[in-house]
C-alpha positions in Angstrom: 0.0 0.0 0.0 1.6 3.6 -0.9 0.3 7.0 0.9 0.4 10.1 -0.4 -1.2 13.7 1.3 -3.7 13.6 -1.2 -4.6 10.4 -1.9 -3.8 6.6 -1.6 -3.9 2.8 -3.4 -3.5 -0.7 -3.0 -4.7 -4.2 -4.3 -7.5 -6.8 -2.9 -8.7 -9.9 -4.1 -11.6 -9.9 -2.3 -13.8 -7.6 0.2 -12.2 -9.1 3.4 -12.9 -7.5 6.8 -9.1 -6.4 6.5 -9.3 -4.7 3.0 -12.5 -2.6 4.3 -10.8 -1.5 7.8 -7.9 -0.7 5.2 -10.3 1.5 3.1 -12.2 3.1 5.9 -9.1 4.3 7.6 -7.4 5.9 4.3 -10.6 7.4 3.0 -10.8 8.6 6.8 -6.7 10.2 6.5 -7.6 11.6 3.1 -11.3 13.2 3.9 -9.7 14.9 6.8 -6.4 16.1 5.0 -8.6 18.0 2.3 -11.0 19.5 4.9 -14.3 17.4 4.3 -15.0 15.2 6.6 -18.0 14.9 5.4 -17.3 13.4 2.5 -16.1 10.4 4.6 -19.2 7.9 4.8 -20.5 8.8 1.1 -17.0 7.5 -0.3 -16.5 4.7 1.7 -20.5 3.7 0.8 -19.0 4.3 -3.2 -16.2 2.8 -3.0 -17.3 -0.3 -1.5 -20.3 -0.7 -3.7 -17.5 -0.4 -6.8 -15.4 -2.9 -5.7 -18.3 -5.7 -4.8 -18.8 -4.7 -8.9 -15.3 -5.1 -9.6 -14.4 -8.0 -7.9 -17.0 -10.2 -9.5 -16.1 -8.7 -12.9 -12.1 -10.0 -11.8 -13.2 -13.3 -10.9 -15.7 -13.8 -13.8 -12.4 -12.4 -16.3 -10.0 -15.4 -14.4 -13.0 -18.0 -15.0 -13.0 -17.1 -18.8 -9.5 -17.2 -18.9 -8.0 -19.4 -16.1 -6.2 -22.1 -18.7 -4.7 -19.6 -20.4 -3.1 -17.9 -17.4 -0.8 -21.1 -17.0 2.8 -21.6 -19.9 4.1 -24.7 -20.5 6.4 -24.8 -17.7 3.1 -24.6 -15.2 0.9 -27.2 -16.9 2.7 -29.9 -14.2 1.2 -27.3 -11.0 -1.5 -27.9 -9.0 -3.4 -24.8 -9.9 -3.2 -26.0 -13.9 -4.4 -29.5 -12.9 -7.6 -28.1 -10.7 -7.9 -25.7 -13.6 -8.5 -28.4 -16.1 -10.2 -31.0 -13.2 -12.7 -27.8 -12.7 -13.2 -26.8 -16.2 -14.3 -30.4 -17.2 -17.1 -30.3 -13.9 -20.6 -29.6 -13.7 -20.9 -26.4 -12.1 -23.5 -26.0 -10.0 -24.2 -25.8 -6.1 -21.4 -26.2 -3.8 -19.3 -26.8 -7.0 -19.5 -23.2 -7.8 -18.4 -22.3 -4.3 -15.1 -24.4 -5.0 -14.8 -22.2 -7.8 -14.8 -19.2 -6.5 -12.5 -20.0 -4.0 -10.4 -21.7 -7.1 -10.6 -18.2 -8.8 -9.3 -16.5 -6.0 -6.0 -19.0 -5.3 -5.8 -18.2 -8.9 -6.0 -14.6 -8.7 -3.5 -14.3 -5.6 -0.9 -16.9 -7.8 -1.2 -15.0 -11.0 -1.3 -11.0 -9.2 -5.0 -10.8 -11.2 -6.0 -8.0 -8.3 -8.6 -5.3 -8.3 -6.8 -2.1 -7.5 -8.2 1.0 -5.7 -7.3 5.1 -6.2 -8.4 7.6 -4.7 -6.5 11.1 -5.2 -7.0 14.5 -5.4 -5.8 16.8 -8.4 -7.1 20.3 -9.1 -10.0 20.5 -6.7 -11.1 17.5 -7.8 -11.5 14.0 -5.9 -10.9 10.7 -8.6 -12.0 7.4 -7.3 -10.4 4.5 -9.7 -11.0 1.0 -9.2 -9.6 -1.6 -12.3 -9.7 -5.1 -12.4 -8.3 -7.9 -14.9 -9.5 -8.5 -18.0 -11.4 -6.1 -20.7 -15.3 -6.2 -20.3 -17.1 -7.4 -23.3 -20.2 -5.6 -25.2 -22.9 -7.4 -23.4 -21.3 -5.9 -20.0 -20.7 -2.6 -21.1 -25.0 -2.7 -22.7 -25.5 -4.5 -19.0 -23.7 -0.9 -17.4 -26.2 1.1 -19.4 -29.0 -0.6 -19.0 -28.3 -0.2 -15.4 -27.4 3.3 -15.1 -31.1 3.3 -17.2 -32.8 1.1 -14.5 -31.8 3.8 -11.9 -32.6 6.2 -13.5 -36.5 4.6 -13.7 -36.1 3.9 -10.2 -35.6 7.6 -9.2 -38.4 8.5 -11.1 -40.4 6.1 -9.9 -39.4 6.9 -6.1 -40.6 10.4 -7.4 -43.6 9.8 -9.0 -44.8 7.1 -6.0 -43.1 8.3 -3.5 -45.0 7.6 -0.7 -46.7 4.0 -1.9 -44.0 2.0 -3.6 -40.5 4.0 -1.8 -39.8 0.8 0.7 -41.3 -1.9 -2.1 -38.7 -0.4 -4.6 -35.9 -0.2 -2.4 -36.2 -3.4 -1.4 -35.8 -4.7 -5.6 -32.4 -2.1 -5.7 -29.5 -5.1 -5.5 -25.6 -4.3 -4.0 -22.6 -3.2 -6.5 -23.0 -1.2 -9.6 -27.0 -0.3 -8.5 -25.7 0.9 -5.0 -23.0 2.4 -6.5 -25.1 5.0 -8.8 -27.4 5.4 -6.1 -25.0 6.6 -4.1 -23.5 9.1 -6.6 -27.0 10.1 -7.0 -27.4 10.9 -3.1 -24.1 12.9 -3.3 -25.0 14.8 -5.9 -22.2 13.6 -8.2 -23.9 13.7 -12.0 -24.0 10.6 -14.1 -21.6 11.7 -16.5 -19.0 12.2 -13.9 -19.0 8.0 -13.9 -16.8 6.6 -16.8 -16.0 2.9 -18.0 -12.3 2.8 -19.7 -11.2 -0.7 -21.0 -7.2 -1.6 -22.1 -6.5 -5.4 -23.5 -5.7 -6.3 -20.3 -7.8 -4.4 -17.9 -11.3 -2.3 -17.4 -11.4 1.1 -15.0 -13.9 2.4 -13.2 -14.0 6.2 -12.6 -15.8 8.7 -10.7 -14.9 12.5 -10.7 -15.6 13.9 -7.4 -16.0 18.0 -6.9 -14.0 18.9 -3.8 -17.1 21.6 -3.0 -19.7 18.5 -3.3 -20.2 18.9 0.3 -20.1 22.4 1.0 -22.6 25.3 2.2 -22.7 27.5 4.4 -24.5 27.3 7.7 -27.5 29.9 8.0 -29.8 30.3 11.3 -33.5 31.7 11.2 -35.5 31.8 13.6 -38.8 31.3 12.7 -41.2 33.7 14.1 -44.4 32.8 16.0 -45.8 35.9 16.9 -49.5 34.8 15.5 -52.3 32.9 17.6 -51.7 30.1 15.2 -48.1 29.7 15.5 -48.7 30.2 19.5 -50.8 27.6 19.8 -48.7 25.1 17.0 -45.3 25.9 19.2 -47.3 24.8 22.5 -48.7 21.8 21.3 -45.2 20.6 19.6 -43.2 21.5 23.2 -46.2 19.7 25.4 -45.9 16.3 22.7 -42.1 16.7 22.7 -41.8 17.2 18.8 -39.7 19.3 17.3 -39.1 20.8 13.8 -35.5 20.5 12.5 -34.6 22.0 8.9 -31.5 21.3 7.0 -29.8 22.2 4.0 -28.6 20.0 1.7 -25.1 20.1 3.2 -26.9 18.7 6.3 -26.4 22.5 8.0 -29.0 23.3 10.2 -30.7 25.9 9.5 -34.0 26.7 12.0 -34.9 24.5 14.5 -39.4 24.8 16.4 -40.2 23.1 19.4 -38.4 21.9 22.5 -34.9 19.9 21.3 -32.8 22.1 23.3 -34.8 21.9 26.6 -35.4 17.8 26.3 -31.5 17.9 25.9 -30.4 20.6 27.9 -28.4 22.4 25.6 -28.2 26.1 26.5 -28.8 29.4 24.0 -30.4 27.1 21.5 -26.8 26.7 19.9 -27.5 25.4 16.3 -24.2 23.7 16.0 -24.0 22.1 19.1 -27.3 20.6 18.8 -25.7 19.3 15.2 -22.5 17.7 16.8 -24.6 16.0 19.4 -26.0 14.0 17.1 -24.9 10.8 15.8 -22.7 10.7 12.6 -24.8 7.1 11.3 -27.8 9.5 10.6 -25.7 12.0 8.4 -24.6 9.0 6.6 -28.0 7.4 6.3 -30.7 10.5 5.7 -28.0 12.6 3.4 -25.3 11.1 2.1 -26.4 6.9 1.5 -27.8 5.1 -1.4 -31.2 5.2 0.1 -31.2 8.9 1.8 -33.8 11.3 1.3 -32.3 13.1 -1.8 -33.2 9.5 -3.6 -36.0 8.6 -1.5 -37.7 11.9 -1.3 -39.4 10.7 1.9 -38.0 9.0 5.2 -40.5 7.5 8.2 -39.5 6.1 11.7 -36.0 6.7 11.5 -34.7 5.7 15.1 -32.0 7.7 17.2 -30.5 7.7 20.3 -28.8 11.2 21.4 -26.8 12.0 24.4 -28.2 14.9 26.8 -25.8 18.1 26.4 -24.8 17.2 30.1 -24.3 13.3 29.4 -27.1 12.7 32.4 -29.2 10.5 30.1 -29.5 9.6 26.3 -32.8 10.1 24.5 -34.2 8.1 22.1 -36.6 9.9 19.2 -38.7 8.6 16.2 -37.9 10.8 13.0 -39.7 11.4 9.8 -39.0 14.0 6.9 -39.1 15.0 3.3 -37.3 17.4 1.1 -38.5 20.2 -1.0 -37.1 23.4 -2.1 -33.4 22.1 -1.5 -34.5 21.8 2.5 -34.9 18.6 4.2 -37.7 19.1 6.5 -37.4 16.2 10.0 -40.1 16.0 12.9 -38.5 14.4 15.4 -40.7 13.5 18.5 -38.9 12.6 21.6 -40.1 8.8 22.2 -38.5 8.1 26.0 -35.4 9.5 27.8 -35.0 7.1 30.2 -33.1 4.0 30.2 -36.1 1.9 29.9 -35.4 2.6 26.1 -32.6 1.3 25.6 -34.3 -2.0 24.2 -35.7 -0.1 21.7 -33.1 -0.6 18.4 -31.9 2.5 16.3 -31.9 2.9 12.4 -34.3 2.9 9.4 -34.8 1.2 6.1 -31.6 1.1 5.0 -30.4 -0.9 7.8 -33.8 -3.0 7.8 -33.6 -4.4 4.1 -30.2 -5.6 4.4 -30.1 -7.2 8.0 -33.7 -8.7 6.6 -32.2 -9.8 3.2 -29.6 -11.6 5.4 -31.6 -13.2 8.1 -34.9 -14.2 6.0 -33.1 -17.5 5.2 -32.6 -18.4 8.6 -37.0 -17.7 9.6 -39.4 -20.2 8.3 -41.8 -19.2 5.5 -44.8 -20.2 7.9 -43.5 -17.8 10.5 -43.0 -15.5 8.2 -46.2 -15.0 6.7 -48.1 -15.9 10.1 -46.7 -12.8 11.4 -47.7 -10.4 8.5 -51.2 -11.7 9.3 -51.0 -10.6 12.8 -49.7 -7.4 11.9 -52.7 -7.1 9.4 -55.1 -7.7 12.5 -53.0 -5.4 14.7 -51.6 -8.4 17.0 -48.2 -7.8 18.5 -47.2 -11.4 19.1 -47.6 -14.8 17.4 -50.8 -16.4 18.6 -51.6 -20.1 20.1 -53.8 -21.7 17.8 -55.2 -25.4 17.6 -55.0 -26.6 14.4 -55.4 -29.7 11.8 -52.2 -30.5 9.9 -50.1 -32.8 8.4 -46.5 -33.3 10.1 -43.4 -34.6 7.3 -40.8 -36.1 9.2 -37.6 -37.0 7.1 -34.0 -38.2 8.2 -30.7 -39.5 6.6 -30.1 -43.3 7.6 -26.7 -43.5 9.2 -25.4 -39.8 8.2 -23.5 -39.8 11.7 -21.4 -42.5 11.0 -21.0 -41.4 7.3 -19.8 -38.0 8.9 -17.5 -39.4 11.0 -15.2 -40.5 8.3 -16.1 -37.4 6.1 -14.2 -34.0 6.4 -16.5 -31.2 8.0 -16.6 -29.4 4.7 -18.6 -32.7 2.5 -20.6 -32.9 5.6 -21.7 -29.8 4.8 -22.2 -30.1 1.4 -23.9 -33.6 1.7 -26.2 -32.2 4.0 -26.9 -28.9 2.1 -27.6 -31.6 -1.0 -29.7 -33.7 0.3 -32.0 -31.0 2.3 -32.1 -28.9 -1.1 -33.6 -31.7 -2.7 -36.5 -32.4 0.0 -36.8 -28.6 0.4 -37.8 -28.2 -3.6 -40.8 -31.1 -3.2 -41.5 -29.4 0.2 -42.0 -26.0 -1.3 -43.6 -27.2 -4.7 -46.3 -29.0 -2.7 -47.7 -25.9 -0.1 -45.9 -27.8 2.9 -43.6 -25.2 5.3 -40.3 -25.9 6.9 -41.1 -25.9 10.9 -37.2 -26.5 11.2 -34.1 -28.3 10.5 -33.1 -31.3 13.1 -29.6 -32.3 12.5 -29.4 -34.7 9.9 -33.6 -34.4 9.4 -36.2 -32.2 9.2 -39.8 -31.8 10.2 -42.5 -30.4 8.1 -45.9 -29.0 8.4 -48.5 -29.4 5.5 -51.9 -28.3 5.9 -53.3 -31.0 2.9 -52.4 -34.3 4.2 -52.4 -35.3 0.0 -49.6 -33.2 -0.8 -46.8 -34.3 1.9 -47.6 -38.0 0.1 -46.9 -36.3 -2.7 -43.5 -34.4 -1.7 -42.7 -37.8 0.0 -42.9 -39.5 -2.9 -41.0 -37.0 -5.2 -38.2 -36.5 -2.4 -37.4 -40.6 -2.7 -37.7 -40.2 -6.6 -35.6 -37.8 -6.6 -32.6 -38.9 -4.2 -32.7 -42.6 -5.7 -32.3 -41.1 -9.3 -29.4 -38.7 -7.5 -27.6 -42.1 -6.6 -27.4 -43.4 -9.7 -25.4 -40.8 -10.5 -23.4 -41.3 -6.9 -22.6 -45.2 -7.6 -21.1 -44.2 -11.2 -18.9 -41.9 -9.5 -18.0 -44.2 -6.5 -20.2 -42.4 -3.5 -22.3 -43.6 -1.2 -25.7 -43.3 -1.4 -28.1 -40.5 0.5 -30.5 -43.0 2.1 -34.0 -41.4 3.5 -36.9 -42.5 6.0 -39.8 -40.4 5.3 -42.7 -41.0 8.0 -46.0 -38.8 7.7 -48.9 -38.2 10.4 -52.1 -36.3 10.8 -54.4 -34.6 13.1 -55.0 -31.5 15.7 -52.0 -29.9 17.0 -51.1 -27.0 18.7 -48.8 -24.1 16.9 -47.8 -22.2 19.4 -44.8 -20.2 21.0 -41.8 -22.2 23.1 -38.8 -20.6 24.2 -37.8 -17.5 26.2 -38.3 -13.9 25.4 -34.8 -14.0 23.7 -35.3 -16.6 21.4 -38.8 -18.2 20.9 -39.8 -20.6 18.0 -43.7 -20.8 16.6 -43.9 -25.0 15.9 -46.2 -27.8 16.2 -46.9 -29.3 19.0 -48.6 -32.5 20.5 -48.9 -35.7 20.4 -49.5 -36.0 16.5 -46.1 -34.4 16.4 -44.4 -37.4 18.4 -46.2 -39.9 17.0 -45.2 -38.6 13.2 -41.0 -38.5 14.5 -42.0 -42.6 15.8 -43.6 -43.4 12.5 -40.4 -42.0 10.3 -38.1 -44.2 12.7 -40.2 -47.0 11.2 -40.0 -46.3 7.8 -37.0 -47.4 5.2 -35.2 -46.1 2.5 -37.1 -44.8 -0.7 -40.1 -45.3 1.5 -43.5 -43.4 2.8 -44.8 -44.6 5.6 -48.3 -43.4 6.4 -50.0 -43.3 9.8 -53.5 -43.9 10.3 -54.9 -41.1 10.7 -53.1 -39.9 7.3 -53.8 -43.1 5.5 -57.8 -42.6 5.8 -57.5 -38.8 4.1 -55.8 -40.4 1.3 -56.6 -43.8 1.2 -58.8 -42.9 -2.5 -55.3 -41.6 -3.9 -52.7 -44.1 -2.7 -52.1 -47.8 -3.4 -50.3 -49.8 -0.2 -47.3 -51.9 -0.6 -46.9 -53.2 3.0 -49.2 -52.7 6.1 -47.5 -53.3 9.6 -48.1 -53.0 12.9 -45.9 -51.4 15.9 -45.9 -50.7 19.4 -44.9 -47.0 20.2 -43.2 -47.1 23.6 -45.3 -45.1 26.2 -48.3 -45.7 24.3 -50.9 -48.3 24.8 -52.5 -48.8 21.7 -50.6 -51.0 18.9 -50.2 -48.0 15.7 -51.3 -49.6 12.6 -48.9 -48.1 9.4 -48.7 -48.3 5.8 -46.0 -48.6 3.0 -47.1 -46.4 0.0 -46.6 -48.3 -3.7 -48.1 -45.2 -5.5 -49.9 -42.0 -5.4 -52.7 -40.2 -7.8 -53.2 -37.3 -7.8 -54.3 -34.6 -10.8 -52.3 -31.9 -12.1 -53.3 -29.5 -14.8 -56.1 -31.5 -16.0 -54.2 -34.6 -15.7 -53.9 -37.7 -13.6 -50.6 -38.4 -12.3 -49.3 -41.2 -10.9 -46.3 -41.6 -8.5 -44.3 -44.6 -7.5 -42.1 -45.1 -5.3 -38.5 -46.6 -6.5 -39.8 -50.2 -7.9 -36.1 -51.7 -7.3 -36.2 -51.7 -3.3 -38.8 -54.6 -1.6 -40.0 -53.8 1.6 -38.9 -55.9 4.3 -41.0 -56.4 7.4 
């Protein structure tokens, strides 16, 4: 890495941890060095947004042209050999995982780097970021189309901005999108973004204003020497809201209602009430991809602000627009004690990508469970008796498998296997209640479709084995055992972590059932068999004590299912090659 006093560079091959505390702390040394500190978060959000763009452009330029990186003398190395071993693969699932990481060995071997600039030269700010390999015509259309698609998306954030604002942020994906965005919110015109391609290499460059960020700061006090405005300023003080106006450069520039009393800040000093608060809402309302200068609008923005005499912090709920080149807030002071403190900070911007990365980890039928409770004005997930189907599936003898196994095919066995039940799963209306170890349990509420997604799920993995044997695996083996009746969904946990499942004894009788059951087979329980008994044809009936339970559980091995689709009658069986033995 080199340092200059106006500017820096250096080389990554991916966006590690390291590389963005690297990129934080120059951008940091250079914004101060030049007077705008302001310009701080804004570049770090562009420059980050660049290089994501970048470094998949770098790794998709190696793929293309990994065999040719190697001469003759190399052909013998390891990386050649993967090179070829991977070029002849199937890429697809965890196999494109191994390829990345291939691509990166590759790029760290061969110095194929993306490299980052950031200068300054005759009041001007240049950002450069450059990455192996020149960018074809269908990437440089793909650029345009999605400078374009921005464009729309301003427009329609303009035109809607009230309805469609978090719907349409929500669709606005990371890299070259977030990217423009956040030249947008800077005020940094589009043709101040260039492409530049060499035979070897594409840059990216933005031209940055040095006086992008300045203004100066104006105070007016806004009279209220009418009845009206009397009786406004005395409501706003006894509900604790207050009126805060900015300028564009995020100056404040009047301020109505009772800010300086709720945090004891004396002479109703404009620019200490400005450095009290938090730099994270600078960076979100003005300066971020999603602040108000794109979004026109911003509700329910959350933040926490330290009294003037550090005796308490007070947390307030903030909303505003912009017009006439003024950003308009109401802030209304929601508690200043610490009973707050549970109460989180932040707004949309924050919410869309913390929800983008945890919505994997939520079940669907949580998911959409709560939206109905929000619909009827419910603050909590309900108790609620219930007739289902419950799927229980497992791997036969995955522990031992894994024992012998390094962690990372575990993994990818696992991640395999549960992909393929997940697809039936999904295709057939059932919801994942949850994951257990090597199994998983199910919730359907037509008792016909989990035979159905049974049935396809041991379709499915036997035809996968064929495949395995060829190359030498061993097989994915599953017990499928299905059971139905009145449970209860219902909350279980602690106020810190809680899960919505099933519950009852239909529950643990369905887990007994699938302990019965054998590979590439459905076994039905009673209850279950007599909902479908008109669609399925029985291979095996057998009967089994459950311990704890009196009654002996009569069960039964599927042969087929029937069931119609589009107009059609379908019919299912289960793989003909394995006999059930009793």
């Amino acid at each position: 890495m080199s340092n200059t006093i106006t500017g820096f560079s250096f080389e990554i091959n991916e966006l590690s941890d390291f590389a963005m505390t690297q990129i934080q702390k120059n951008i940091e040394v250079l914004s101060k060095e030049i007077g705008k500190p302001g310009l701080e978060t804004p570049l770090i959000n562009l420059s980050t947004e660049l290089l994501r763009y970048a470094i998949t452009n770098n790794f998709l330029a190696i793929q293309e042209n990994y065999i040719d990186l190697f001469d003759e003398n190399e052909q013998t190395m390891g990386l050649a050999k993967k090179a070829r071993k991977l070029k002849r693969k199937k890429v697809g699932g965890d196999d494109e995982n191994e390829i990345a990481e291939f691509m990166r060995e590759i790029s760290i071997e061969k110095g194929l780097l993306v490299a980052i600039k950031i200068y300054m030269k005759e009041n001007h700010i240049f950002l450069t970021i450059s990455h192996f390999g020149k960018i074809g015509s269908i990437e440089q259309d793909h650029i345009k189309k999605t400078m374009l698609k921005v464009e729309e998306t301003l427009e329609k954030i303009e035109a809607h901005r009230v309805k469609r604002r978090e719907a349409i942020a929500k669709k606005i994906t990371t890299g070259l999108e977030l990217a423009l965005l956040s030249m947008h919110g800077m005020g940094i015109p589009k043709e101040n973004f260039e492409v530049a391609t060499t035979s070897e290499k594409t840059y990216y460059r933005v031209n940055i204003p040095q006086d992008l960020l300045s203004g100066e700061t104006t105070q007016e006090n806004l009279s209220a020497n009418t009845e009206l405005k009397m009786d406004l300023y005395s409501m706003f003080t006894s509900l604790q809201y207050t009126i805060i106006e900015f300028d564009l450069s995020a100056n404040i520039t009047s301020v109505l209602g009772s800010v300086f009393e709720i945090l004891h800040i004396q002479n109703e000093d404009h620019l200490v009430l400005k450095d009290m608060v938090p730099s994270r809402f600078f960076e979100d309302i003005f300066w971020g991809p999603f602040s108000v200068k794109n979004m026109k609008i911003f509700e329910n923005y959350r933040l926490r602000i330290e009294s003037h005499d550090h005796e308490f912090r007070c947390l307030f709920n903030i909303s505003g627009t912009i017009s006439d080149n003024r950003i308009k807030t109401l802030w209304q002071a929601v508690n200043i004690s610490a009973k707050g403190a549970g109460l989180s900070e932040g707004g949309a911007f924050d919410n869309v990508h913390i929800m983008n990365m945890v919505r994997p980890y939520i079940p669907e039928m949580i998911l959409e469970k709560a939206k109905e409770c929000v619909r009827k004005g419910l603050t909590s997930l309900p108790n609620e008796r219930k007739d289902v189907t419950i799927f229980f599936a497992d791997l036969i003898s995955f522990t031992q498998k894994s024992e012998v196994l390094p962690h990372e095919e575990v993994i990818s066995l696992l991640n395999l296997t549960m992909s393929t039940i997940v697809q039936s799963i999904e295709r057939y209306k059932g919801n994942i209640d949850k994951f257990i170890g090597d199994g998983i349990m199910c919730v359907f509420d037509e008792p016909l479709n989990a035979v159905i997604a049974a049935t396809e799920i041991q379709n499915n993995l036997f035809n996968l084995n064929q495949f395995r044997e060829i190359g030498g695996q061993a097989p994915l083996e599953l017990r499928i055992g299905i059971n139905s009746g009145p449970v209860i969904l219902g909350s279980v946990g602690t106020k810190n972590r809680m899960d919505w499942t099933a519950l009852g004894d239909i529950v643990n009788t369905a887990s007994r059932i699938e302990k019965h059951s054998m590979k590439y087979s459905v076994l039905l329980g009673e209850k279950t068999y007599k909902k479908v008994m008109d669609q399925v044809s029985i291979a095996e009936l057998i009967k089994r004590n459950f311990k704890g339970k009196a009654n002996i559980h009569t069960l039964f091995f599927i042969e087929s299912v029937t069931f119609e689709h589009e107009g059609k009658n379908i019919t299912l069986h289960v793989p003909t090659d394995q006999s059930v033995e009793i």
